[in-house]
N, C-alpha and C positions, 0 to 999 in steps of 0.2 A: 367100438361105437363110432360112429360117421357124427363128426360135428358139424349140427344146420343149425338154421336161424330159428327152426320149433324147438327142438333141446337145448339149445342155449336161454329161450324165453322160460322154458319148464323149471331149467338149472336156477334159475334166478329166481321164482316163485320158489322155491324151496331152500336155497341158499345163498341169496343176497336178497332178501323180501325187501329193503328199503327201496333198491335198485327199481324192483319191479311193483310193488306198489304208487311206486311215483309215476308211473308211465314206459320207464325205458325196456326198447322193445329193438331187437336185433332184426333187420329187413331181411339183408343179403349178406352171405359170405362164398366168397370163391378164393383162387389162389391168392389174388394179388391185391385183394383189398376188402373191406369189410364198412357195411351201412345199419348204421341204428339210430335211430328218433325216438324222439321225448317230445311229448306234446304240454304247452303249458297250461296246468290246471290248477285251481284253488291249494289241493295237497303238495304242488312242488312251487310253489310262489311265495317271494320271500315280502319283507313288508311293502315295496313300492313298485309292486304286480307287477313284476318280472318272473322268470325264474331264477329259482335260488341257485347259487354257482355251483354246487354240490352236487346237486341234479344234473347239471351241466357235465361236470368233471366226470360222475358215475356214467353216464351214455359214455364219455372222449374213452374215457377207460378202457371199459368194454368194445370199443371199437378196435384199440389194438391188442389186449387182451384175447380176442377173441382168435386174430389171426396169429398170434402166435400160439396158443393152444391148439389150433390147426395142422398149424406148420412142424408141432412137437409130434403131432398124432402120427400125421403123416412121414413121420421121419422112423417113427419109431423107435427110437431111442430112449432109454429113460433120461430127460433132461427137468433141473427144474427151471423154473419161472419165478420171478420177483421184479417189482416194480423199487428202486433204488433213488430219482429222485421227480420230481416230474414240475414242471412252469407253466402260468396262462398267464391270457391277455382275455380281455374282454373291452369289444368295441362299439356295442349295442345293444339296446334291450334286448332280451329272449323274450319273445313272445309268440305266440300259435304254434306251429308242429318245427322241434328244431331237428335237423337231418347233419348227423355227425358222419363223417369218410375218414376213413385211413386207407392209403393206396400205395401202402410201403411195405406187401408181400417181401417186395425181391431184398428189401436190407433185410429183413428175419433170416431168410435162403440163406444167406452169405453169412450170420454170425451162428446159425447153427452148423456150418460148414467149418467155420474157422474153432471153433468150442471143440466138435469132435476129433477133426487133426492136432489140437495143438492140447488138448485135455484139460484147456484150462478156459475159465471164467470169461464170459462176453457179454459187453454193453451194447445196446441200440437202442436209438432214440427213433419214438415213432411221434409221428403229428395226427392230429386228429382236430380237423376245422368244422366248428359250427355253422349252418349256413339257412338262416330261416326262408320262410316260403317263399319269396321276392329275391330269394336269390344274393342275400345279402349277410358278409361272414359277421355272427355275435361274439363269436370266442376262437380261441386256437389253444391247445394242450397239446405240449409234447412230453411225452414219458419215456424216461430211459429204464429199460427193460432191461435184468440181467437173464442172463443162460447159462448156465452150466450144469454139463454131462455127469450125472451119478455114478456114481461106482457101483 
């Protein structure tokens, strides 16, 4: 199965419903980077109408989540995936449509390369910036992602 941005929106109605109840919706995935937005509505707003961080973190997530389950498919390998520890910042209300990027294909490239030579366990941190309509960053999440090759 070819991972896009409809099966990935289907995946998540069926098995992260929070994710997709609340809004978050995957745009675009290609090699090297990965776009999903959250729009804020009543169901994802916390008490001082913003969006809740949670909502926030679930889209940053899935943004680099996504490209690395890309980058597994396409490698083919059996590798797993675990997210290990992950940080934000938040610099601005959320409010109206927030548009999360990860543009960090090519570090995925390079620790699933270093995993399968070396057989052992790899960290990458991926960033994933909030930037509402105006063009202006709310949040920043980075997640370190583990990888390692199954037997």
């Amino acid at each position: 199965m070819n991972i896009t941005p409809s099966k990935l929106n289907k995946y998540l109605m069926f098995k992260l419903p929070a994710a997709y109840f609340t809004g978050v919706r995957t745009k675009e995935l290609n090699e090297n980077s990965c776009v999903v937005t959250v729009k804020h509505r009543w169901v994802n707003q916390n008490p001082f109408k913003s969006m809740f961080w949670a909502v926030q973190g679930m889209a940053a997530e899935l943004t680099t989540g996504a490209l690395v389950m890309k980058k597994i498919k396409e490698n083919g390998k059996k590798i797993s995936m675990l997210v290990a520890s992950n940080n934000a910042s938040f610099t601005k209300k959320a409010t109206g449509r927030i548009t999360f990027v990860c543009n960090e294909g090519h570090k995925i490239d390079n620790a699933i390369i270093k995993a399968i030579e070396t057989g052992e366990g790899q960290t990458v941190w991926l960033n994933a910036n909030g930037i509402n309509k105006d063009g202006v960053e709310v949040s920043s999440f980075n997640f370190e992602w583990t990888l390692k090759v199954k037997n």
